[in-house]
C-alpha positions as CSV (number, residue, x, y, z in Angstrom):
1,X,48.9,-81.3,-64.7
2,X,51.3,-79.0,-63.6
3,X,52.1,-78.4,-59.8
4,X,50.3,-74.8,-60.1
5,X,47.3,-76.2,-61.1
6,X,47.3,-78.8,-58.8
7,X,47.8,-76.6,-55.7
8,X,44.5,-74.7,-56.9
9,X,42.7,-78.1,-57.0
10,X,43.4,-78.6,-53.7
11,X,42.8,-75.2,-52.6
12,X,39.0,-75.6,-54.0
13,X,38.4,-79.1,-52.7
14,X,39.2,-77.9,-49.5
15,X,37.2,-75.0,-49.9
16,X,34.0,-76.8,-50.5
17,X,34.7,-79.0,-47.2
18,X,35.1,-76.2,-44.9
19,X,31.9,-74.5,-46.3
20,X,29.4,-76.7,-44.9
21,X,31.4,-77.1,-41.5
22,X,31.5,-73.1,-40.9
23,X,27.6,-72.9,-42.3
24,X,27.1,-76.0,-39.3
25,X,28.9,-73.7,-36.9
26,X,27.1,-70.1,-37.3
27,X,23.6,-72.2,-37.1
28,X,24.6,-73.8,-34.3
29,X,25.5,-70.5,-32.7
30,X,22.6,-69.0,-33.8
31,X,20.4,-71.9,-32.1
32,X,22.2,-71.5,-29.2
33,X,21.8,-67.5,-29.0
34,X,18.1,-68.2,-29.5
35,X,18.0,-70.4,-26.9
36,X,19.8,-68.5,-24.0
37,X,17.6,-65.0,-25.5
38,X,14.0,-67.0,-24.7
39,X,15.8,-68.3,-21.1
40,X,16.1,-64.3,-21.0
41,X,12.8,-63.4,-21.4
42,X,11.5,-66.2,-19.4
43,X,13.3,-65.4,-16.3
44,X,12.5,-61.5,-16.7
45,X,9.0,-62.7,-16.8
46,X,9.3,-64.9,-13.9
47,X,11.9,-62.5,-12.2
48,X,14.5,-65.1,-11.5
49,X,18.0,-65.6,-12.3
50,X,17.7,-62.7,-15.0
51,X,21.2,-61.4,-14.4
52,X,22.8,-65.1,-15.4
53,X,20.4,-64.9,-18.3
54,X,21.0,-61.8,-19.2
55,X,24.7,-62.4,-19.7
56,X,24.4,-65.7,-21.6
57,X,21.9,-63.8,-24.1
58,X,24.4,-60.9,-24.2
59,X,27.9,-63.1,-24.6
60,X,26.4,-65.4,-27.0
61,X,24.6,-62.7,-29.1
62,X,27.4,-60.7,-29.6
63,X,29.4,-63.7,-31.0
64,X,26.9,-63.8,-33.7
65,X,25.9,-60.3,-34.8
66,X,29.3,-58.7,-34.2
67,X,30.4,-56.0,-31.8
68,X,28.9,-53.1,-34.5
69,X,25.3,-54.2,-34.4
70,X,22.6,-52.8,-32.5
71,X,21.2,-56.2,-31.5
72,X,24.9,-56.1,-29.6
73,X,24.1,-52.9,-28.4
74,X,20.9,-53.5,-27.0
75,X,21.8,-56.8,-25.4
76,X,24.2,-55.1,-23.7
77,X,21.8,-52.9,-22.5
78,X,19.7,-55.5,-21.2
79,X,22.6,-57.1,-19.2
80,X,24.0,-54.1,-17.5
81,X,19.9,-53.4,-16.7
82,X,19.9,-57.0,-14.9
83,X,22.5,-56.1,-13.0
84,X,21.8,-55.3,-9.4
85,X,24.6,-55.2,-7.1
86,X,25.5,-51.6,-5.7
87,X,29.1,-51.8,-5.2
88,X,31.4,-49.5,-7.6
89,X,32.3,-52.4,-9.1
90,X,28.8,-53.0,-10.5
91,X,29.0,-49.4,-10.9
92,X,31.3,-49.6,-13.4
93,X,30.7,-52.7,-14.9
94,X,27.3,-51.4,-16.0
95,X,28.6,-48.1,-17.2
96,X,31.1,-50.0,-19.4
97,X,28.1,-51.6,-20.8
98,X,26.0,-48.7,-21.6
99,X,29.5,-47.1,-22.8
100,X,29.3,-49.9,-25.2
101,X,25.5,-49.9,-26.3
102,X,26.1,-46.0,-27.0
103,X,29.2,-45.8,-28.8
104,X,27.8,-49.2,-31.0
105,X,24.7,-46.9,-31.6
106,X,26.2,-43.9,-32.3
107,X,28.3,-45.2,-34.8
108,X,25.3,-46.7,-36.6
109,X,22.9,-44.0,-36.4
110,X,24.4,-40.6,-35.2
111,X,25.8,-38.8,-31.8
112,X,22.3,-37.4,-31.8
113,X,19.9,-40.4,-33.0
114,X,16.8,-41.2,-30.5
115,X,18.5,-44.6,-31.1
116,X,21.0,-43.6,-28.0
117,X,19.4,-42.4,-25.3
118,X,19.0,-45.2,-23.6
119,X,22.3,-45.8,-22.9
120,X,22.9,-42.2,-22.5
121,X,20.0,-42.5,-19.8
122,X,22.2,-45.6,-18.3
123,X,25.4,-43.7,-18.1
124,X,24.0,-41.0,-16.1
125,X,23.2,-43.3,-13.6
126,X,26.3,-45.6,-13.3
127,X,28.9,-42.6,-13.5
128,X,30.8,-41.7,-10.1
129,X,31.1,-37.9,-11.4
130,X,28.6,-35.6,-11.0
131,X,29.8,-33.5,-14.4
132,X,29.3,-36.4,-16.5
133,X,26.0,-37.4,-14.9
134,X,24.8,-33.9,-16.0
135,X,26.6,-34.0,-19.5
136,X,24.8,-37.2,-20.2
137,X,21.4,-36.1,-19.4
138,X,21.8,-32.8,-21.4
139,X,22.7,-35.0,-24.4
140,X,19.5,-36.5,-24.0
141,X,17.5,-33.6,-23.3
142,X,18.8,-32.1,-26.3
143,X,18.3,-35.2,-28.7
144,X,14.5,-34.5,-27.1
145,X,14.5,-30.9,-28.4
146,X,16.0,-32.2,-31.7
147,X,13.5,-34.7,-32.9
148,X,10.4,-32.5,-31.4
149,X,9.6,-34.6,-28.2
150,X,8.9,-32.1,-25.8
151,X,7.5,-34.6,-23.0
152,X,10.3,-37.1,-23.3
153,X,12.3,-33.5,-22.7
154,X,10.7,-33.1,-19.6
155,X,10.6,-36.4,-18.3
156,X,14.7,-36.3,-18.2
157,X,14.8,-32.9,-16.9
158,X,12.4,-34.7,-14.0
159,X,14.9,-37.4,-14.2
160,X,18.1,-35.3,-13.7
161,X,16.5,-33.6,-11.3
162,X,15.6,-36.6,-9.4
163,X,19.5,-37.8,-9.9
164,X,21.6,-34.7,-9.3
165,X,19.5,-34.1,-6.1
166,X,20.1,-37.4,-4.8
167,X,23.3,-38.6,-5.7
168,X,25.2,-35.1,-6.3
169,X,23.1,-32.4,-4.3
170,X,26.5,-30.9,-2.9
171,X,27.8,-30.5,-6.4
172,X,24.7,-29.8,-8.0
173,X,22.0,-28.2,-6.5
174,X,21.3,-25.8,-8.3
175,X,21.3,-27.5,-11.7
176,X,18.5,-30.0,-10.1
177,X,16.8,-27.3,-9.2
178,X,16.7,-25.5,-12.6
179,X,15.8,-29.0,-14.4
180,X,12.9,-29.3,-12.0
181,X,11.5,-26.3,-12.7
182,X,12.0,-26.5,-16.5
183,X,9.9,-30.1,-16.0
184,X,7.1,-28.8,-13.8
185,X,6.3,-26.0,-16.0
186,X,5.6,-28.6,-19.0
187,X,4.0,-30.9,-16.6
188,X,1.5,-28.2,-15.6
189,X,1.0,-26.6,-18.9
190,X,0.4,-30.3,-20.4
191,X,-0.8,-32.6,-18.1
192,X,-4.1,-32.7,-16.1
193,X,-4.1,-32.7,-12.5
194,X,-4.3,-36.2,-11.7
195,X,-1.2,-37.3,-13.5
196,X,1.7,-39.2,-12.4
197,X,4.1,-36.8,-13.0
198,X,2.6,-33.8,-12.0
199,X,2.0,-35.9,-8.3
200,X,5.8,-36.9,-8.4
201,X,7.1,-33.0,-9.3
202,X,4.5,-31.9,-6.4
203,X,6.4,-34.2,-3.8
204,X,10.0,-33.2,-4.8
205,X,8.8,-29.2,-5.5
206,X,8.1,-29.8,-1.6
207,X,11.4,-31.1,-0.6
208,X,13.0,-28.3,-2.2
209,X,10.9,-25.7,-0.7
210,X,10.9,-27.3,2.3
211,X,15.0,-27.4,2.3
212,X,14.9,-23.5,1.6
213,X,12.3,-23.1,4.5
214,X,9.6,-22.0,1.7
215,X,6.7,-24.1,3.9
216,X,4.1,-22.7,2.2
217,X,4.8,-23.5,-1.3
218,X,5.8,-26.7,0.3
219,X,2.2,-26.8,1.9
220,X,0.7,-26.2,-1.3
221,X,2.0,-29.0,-3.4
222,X,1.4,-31.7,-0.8
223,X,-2.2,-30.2,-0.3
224,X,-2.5,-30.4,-4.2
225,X,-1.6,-34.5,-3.6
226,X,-3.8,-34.6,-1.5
227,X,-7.1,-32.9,-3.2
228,X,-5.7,-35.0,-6.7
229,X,-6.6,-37.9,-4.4
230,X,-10.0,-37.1,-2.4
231,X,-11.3,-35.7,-6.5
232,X,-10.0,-38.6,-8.8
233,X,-9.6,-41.6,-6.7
234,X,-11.7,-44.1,-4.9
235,X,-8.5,-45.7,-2.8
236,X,-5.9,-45.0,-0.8
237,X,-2.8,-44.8,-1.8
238,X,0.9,-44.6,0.0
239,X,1.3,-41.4,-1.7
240,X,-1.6,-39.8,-0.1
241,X,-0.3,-41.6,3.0
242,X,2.9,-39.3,2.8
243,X,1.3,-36.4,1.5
244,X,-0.9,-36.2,5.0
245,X,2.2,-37.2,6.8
246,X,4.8,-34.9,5.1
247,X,1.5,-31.7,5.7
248,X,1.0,-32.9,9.5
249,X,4.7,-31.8,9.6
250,X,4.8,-29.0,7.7
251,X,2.2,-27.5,9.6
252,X,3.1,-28.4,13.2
253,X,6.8,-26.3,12.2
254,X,4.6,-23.4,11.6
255,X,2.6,-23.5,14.7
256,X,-0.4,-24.5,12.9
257,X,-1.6,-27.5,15.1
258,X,-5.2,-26.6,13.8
259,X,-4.3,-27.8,10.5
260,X,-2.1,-30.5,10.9
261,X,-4.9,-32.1,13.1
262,X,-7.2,-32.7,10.1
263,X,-4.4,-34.5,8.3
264,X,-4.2,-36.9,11.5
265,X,-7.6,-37.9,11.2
266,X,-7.2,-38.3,7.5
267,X,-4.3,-40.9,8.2
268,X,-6.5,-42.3,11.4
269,X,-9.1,-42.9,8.9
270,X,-6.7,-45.1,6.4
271,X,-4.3,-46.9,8.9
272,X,-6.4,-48.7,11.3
273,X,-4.8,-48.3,15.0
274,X,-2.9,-51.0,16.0
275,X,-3.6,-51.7,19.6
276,X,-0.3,-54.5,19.7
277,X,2.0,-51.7,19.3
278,X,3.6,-48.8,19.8
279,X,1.9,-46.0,17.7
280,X,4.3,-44.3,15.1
281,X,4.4,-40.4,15.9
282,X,3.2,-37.9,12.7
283,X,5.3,-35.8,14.4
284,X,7.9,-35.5,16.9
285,X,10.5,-33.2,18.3
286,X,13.7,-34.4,19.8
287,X,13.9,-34.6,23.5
288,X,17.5,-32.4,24.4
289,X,20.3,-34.0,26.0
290,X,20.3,-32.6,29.6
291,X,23.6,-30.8,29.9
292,X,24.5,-32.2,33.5
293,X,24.1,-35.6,32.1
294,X,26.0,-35.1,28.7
295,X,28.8,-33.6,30.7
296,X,29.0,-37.0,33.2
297,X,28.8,-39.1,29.4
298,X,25.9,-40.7,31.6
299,X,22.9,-42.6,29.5
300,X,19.4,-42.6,30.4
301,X,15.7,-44.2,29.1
302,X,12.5,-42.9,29.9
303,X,9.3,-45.0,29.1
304,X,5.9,-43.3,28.9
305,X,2.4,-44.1,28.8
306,X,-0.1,-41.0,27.4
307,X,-3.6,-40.5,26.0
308,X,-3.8,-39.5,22.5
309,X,-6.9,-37.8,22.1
310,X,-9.4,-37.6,19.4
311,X,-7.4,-35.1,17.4
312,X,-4.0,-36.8,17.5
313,X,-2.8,-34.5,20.4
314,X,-0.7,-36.2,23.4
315,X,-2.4,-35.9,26.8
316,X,-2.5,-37.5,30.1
317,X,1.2,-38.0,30.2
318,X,3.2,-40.7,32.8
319,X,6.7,-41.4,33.4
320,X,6.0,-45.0,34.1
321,X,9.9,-45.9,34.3
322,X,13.3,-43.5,34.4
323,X,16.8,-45.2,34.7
324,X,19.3,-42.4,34.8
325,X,17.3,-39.7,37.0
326,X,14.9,-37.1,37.0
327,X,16.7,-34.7,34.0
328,X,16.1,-37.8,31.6
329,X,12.5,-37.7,32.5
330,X,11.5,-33.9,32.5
331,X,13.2,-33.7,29.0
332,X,11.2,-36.6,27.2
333,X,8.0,-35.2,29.0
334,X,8.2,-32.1,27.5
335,X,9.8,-33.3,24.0
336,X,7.0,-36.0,23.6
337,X,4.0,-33.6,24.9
338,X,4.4,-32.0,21.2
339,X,4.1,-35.2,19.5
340,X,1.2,-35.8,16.9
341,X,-0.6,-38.8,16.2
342,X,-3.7,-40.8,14.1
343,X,-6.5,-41.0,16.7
344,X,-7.7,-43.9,17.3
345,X,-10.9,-44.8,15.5
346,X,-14.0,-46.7,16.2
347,X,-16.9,-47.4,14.1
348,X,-15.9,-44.2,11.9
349,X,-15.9,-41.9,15.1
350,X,-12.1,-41.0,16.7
351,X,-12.2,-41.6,20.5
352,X,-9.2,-41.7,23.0
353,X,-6.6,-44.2,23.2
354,X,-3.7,-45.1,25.2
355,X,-0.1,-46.1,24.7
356,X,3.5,-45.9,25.6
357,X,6.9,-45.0,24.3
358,X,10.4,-45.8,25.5
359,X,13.2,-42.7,25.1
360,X,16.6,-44.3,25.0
361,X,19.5,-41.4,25.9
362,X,22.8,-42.6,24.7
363,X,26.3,-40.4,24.5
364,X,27.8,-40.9,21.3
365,X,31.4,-42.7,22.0
């Protein structure tokens, strides 16, 4: 045998060892990627320790499908999902891994595929810059448009909306404005009255009026919350809580006690009065600083005890307790007097109530 053809022997014995030991070594990864992915979905079931799972799924699956597969991709989506924390570092950890689901999906299916809105969706959220937030969420919008999926259109115009408001309004508020009207046009055209996201575009289509001092568009929405409620519904609902609550305000701003006093009663009527407690206010306007006393940098605190009567209005009005003299007083008499509350109930009929309130007057250091 010559020493070429022995170094080929050798080369295919020790082929055929190794074979078996690499085939040992992907099923054992395997078993152990299977293992940590059922953890996974156990803990999301059970909401516990999902953002350890999460990553053991995610680190072990992309050892065995590769960094180019879409079972990469969308474990990575599912750990930067897990992960809660609100620092910039999470920030930015869980852009990188929507960065990574998108690009991984891109490649495999197109810029463009339905495939990547998901991690599109997630890199809106997790950017720091208000230009990319809004580049990302047109991407999607127009992968909507593309593939004929109007709806899914206008639920990330709501979406934007929803993010550029909150998280960018000084740098975008016009933009959040336009997406919210493009959304609540399809919402109305499509949708009947009683759906979710005709209820979620009413609130914000108030904020927004509200902010531009539009009170009765404002006024119009919430009392459109309101009616989808008392027609469709047999509960309550927090909602229709802070519809009445968010109207009672609206309409005290305008002068329109009248109004806003059937909205108290409709809150009386679903939040039973607690007699423990101070009553929360529906309404209240902030007692002024009396100048004399902002000049000395002196600090005051008034507590009151009043009637509210059967319509939510405050009568009967104390000073039970002043430190800091009479200005203190006089201006949280006359700030509170405005006030708006539930009436207290009993046996379905409102009746008067007392109860008190303390005014603390401090100068900003």
């Amino acid at each position: 045998m010559t020493p070429h053809a022995l170094s080929l022997l050798l080369a295919v014995s020790c082929s055929l060892i190794a074979a078996p030991a690499l085939a040992s070594q992907a099923d054992n990864a395997q078993t152990a990627f299977s293992q940590a992915y059922q953890h996974y979905l156990s803990a999301l079931e059970a909401n516990e320790n999902v953002q350890h799972a999460a990553k053991q799924a995610y680190t072990l699956g992309a050892k065995v499908y590769g960094e180019h597969s879409d079972n990469t991709a969308n474990l990575a989506i599912n750990y930067a999902k897990a992960l809660s924390g609100v620092t910039n570092e999470d920030q930015a950890k869980r852009f990188a891994l929507y960065n990574q689901a998108q690009q991984i999906l891109a490649r495999n299916h197109g810029k463009t595929a339905i495939e990547t809105v998901d991690a599109l969706f997630g890199m809106a959220h997790n950017t720091a810059k208000a230009s990319l937030a809004d580049h990302y969420f047109r991407a999607i919008i127009a992968i909507a448009v593309q593939q004929e999926l109007p709806k899914l259109a206008a639920d990330m115009q709501f979406a934007a909306a929803s993010l550029l408001a909150n998280k960018f309004i000084a740098e975008k508020y016009h933009q959040a404005s336009s997406y919210l009207e493009q959304a609540d046009a399809y919402y109305q055209a499509n949708l009947p009255a009683n759906a979710v996201e005709r209820i979620k575009v009413d609130f914000f289509v108030a904020s927004f009026a509200e902010g531009r001092k539009q009170y009765n568009e404002a006024i119009s929405r919430l009392n459109h919350v309101v009616s989808v409620f008392d027609n469709n519904l047999n509960f309550d609902h927090s909602a229709e809580l802070s519809a009445h609550s968010k109207l009672i305000h609206l309409y005290e701003k305008q002068g329109n006690s009248e109004q806003a006093t059937k909205h108290c009663l409709a809150i009386a009527k679903m939040v039973p009065w607690k007699e423990s407690q101070q009553q929360t206010p529906l309404y209240r306007v902030h007692p002024e600083y009396p100048n004399g006393k902002a000049r000395q940098r002196r600090d005051g605190s008034v507590i009151m005890e009043f009637e509210v009567d059967t319509a939510g209005f405050v009568k009967n009005l104390n000073v039970l307790d002043s430190s800091g003299g009479v200005a203190f007083a006089s201006a949280a008499k006359k700030a509170v007097a405005q006030w708006r509350y539930a009436p207290k109930f009993e046996h379905g009929v409102p009746v008067p109530a007392k109860t008190q309130v303390q005014l603390d007057f401090k100068i900003g250091q």
